[in-house]
Biotite code that builds the C-alpha atoms (Angstrom):
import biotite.structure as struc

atoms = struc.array([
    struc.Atom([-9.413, 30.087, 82.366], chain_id="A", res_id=1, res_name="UNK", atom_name="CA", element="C"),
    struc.Atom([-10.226, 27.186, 79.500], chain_id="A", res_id=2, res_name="UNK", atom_name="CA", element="C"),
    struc.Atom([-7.677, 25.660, 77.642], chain_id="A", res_id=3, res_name="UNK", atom_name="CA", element="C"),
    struc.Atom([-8.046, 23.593, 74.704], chain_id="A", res_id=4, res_name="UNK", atom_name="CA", element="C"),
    struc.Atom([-5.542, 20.816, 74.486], chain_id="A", res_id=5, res_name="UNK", atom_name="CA", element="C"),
    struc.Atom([-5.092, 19.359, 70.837], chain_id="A", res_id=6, res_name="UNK", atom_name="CA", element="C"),
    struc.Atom([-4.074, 16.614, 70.882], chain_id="A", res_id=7, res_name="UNK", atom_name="CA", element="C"),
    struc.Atom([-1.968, 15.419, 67.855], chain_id="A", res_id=8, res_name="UNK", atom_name="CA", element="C"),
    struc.Atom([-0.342, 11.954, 66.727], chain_id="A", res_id=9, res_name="UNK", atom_name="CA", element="C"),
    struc.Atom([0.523, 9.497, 63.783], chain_id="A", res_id=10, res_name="UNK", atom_name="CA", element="C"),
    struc.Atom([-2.782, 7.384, 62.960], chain_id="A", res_id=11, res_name="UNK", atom_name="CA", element="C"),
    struc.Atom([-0.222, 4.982, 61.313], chain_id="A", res_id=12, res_name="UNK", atom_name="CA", element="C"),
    struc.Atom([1.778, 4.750, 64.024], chain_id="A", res_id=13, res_name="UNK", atom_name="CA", element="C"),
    struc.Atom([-0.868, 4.320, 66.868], chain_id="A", res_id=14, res_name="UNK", atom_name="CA", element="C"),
    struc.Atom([-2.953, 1.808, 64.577], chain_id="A", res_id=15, res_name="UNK", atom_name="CA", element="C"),
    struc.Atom([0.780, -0.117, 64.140], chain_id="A", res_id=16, res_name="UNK", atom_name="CA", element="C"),
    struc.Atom([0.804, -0.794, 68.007], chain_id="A", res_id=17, res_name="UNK", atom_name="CA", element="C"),
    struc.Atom([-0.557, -3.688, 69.521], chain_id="A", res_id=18, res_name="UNK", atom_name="CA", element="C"),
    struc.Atom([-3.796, -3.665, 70.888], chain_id="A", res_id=19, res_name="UNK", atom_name="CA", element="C"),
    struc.Atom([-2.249, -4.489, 74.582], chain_id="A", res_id=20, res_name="UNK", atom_name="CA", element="C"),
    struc.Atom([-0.537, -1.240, 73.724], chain_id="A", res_id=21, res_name="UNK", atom_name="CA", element="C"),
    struc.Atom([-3.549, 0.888, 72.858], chain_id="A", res_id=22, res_name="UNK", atom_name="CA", element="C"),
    struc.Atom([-5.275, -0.105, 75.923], chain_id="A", res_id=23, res_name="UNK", atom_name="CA", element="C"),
    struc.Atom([-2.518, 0.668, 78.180], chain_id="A", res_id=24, res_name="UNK", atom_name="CA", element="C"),
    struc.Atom([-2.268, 3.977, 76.547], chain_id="A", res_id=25, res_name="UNK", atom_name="CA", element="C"),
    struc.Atom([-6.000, 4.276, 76.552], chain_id="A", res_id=26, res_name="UNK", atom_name="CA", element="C"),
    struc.Atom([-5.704, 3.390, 80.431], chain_id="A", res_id=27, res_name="UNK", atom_name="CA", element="C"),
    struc.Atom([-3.346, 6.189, 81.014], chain_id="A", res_id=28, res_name="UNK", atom_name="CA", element="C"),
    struc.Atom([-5.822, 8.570, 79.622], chain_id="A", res_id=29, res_name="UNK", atom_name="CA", element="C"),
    struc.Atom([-8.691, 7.593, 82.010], chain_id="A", res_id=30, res_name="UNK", atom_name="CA", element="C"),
    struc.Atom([-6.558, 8.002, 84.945], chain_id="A", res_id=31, res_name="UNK", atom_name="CA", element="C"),
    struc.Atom([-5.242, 11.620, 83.307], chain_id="A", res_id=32, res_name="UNK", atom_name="CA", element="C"),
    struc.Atom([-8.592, 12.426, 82.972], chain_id="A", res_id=33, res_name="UNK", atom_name="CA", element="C"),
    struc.Atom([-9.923, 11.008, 86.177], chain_id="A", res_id=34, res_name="UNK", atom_name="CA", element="C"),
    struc.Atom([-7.339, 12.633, 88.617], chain_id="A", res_id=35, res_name="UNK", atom_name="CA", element="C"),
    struc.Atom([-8.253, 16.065, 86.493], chain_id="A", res_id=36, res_name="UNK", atom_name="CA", element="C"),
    struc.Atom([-12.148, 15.872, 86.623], chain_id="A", res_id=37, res_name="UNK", atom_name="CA", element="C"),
    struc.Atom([-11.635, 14.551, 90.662], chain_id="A", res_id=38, res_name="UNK", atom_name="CA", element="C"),
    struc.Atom([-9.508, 18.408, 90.868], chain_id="A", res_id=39, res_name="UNK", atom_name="CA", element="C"),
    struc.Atom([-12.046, 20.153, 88.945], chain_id="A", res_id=40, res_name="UNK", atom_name="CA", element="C"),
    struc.Atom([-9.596, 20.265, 85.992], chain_id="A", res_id=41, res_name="UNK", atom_name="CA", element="C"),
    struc.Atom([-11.481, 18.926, 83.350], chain_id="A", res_id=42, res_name="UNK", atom_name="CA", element="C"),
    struc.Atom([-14.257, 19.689, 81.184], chain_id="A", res_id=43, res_name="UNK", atom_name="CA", element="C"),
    struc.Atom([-14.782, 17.528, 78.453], chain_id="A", res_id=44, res_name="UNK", atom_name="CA", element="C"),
    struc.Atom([-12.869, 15.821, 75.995], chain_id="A", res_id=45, res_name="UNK", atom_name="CA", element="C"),
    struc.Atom([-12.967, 13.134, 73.240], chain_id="A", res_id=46, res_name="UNK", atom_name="CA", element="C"),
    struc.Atom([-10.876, 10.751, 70.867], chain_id="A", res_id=47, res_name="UNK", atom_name="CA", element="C"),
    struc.Atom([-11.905, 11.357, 67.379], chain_id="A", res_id=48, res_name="UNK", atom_name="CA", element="C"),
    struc.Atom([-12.058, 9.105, 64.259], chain_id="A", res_id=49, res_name="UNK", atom_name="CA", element="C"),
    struc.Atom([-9.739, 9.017, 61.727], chain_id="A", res_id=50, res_name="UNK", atom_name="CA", element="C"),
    struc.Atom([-8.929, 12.023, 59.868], chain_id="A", res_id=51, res_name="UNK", atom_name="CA", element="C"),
    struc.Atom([-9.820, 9.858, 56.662], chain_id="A", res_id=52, res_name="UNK", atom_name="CA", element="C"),
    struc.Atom([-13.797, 10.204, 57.909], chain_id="A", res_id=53, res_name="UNK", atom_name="CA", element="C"),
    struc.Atom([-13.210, 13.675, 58.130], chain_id="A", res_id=54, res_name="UNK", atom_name="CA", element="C"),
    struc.Atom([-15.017, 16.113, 55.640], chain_id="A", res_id=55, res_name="UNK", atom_name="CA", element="C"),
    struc.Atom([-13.832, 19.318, 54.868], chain_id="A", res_id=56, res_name="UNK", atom_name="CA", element="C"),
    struc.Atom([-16.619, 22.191, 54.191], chain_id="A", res_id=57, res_name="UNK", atom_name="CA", element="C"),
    struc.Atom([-15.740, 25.771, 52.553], chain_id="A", res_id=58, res_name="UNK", atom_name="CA", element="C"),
    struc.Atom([-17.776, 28.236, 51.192], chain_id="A", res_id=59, res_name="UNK", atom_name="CA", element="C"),
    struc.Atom([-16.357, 30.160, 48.443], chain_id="A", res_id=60, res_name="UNK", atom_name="CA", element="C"),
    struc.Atom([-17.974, 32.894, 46.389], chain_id="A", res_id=61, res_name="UNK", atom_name="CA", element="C"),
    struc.Atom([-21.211, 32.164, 48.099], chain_id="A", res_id=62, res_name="UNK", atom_name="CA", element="C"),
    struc.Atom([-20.928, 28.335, 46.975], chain_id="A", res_id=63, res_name="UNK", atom_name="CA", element="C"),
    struc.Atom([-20.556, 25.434, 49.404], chain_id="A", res_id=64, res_name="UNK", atom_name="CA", element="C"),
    struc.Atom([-17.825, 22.811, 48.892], chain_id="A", res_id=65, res_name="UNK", atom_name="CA", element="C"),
    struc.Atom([-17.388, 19.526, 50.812], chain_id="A", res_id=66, res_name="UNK", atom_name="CA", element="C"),
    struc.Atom([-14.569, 16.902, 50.001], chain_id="A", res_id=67, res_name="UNK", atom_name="CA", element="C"),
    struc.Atom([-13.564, 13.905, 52.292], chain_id="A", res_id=68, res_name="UNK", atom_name="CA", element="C"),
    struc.Atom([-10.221, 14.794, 54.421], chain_id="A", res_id=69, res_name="UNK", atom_name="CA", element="C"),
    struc.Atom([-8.245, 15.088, 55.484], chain_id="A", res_id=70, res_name="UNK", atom_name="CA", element="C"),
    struc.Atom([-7.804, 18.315, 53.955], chain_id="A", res_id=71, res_name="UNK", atom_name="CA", element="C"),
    struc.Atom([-3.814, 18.385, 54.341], chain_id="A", res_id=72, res_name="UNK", atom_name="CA", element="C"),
    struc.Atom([-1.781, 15.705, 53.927], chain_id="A", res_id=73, res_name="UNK", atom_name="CA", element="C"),
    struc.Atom([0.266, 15.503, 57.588], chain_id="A", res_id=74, res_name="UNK", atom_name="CA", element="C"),
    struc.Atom([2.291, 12.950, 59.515], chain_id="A", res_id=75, res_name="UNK", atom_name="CA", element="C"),
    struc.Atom([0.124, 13.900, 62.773], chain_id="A", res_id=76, res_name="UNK", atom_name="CA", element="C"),
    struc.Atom([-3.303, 13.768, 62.920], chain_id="A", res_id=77, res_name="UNK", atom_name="CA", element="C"),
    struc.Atom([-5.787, 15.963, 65.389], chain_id="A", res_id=78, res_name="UNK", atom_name="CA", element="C"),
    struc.Atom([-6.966, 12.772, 67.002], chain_id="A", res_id=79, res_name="UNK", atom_name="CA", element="C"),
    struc.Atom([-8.799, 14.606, 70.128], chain_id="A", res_id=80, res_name="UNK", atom_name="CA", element="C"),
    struc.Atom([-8.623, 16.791, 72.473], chain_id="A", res_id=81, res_name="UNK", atom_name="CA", element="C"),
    struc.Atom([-8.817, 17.935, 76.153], chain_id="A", res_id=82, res_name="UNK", atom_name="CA", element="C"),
    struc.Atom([-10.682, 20.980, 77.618], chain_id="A", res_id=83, res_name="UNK", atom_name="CA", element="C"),
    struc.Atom([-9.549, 22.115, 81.212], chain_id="A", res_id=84, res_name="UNK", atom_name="CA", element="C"),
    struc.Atom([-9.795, 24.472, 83.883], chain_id="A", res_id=85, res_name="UNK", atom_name="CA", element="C"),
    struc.Atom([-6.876, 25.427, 85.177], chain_id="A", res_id=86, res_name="UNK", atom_name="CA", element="C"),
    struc.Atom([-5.412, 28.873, 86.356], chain_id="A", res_id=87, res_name="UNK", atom_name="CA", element="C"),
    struc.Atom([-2.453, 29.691, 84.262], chain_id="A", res_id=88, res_name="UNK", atom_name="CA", element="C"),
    struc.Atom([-0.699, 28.437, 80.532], chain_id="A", res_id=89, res_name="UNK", atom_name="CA", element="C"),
    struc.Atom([1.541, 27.056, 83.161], chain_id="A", res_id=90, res_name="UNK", atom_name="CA", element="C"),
    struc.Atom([-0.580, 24.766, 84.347], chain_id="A", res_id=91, res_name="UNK", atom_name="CA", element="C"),
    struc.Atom([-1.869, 23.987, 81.005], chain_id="A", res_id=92, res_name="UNK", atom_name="CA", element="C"),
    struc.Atom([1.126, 23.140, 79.495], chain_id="A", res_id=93, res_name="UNK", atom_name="CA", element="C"),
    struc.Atom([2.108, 20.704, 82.862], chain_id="A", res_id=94, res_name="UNK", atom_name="CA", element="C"),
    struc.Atom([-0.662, 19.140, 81.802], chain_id="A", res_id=95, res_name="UNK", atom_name="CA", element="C"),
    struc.Atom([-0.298, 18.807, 78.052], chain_id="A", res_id=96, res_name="UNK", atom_name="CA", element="C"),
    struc.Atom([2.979, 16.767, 79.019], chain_id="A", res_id=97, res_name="UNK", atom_name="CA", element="C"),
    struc.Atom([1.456, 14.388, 80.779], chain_id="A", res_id=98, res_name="UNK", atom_name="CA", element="C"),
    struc.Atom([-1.370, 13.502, 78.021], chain_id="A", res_id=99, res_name="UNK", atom_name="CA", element="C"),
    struc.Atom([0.137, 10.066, 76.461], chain_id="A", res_id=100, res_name="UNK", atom_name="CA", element="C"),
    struc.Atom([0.133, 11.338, 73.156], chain_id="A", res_id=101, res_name="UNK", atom_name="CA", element="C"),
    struc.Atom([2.928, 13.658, 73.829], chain_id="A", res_id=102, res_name="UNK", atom_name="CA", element="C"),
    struc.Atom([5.646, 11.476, 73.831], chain_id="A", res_id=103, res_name="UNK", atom_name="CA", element="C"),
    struc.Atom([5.183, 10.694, 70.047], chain_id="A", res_id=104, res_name="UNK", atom_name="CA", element="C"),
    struc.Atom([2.885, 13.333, 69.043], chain_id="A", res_id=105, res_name="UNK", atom_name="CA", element="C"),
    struc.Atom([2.447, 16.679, 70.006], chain_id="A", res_id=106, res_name="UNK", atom_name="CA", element="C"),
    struc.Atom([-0.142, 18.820, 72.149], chain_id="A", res_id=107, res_name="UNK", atom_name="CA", element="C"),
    struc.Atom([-1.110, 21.976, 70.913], chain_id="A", res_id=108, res_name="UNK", atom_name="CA", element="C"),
    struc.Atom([-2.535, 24.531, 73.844], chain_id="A", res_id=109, res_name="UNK", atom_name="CA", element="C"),
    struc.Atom([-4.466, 27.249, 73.095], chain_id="A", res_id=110, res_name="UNK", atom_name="CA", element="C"),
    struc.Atom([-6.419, 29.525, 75.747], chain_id="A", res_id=111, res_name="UNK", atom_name="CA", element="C"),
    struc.Atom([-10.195, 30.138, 74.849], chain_id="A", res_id=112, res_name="UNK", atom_name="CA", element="C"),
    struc.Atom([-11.419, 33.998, 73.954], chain_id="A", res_id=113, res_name="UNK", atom_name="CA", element="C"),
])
């Protein structure tokens, strides 16, 4: 089964660490996603730019709206995400905790329809 792993954190906070400290977090995140792909875990999945490049499109009453996000004001961000192939939510979830972001951020895992 797919699982989408949302991956939430500060953009303040991350952008407040050192860049020695991005990378190392960056380098835990290709070996995550290395050991998954090399176990036929993983999918795809992507870091995303700020939330402040977002744009936020809604059609009401037949007319289009766009505005520049984010759309809510939050202290965590959706700054990427993770798509595996794993078995169970179990399994999902073990992996959720290990994504670097989860220690100050959270992981949101949802199972595809």
């Amino acid at each position: 089964m797919k699982y989408m792993l949302l991956i939430y954190h500060d953009e303040r906070q991350f952008m407040g660490l050192t860049e020695d400290e991005r990378q190392e977090i960056y380098r835990e995140y290709r070996a995550l996603r290395e050991e998954l792909t090399n176990n036929g875990k993983f999918v795809t999945g992507s870091q995303l730019q700020p939330a402040s490049s977002a744009r936020v499109i809604s059609v009401r009453n037949g007319k289009e709206m766009a505005t520049d996000g984010p759309f809510a004001e939050t202290k965590a961000q959706l700054g990427g995400y993770f798509l595996g192939e794993v078995e169970t939510l179990s399994e999902a979830e073990e992996i959720a905790a290990r994504i670097p972001s989860a220690r100050s951020g959270t992981v949101e895992v949802r199972a595809l329809a």
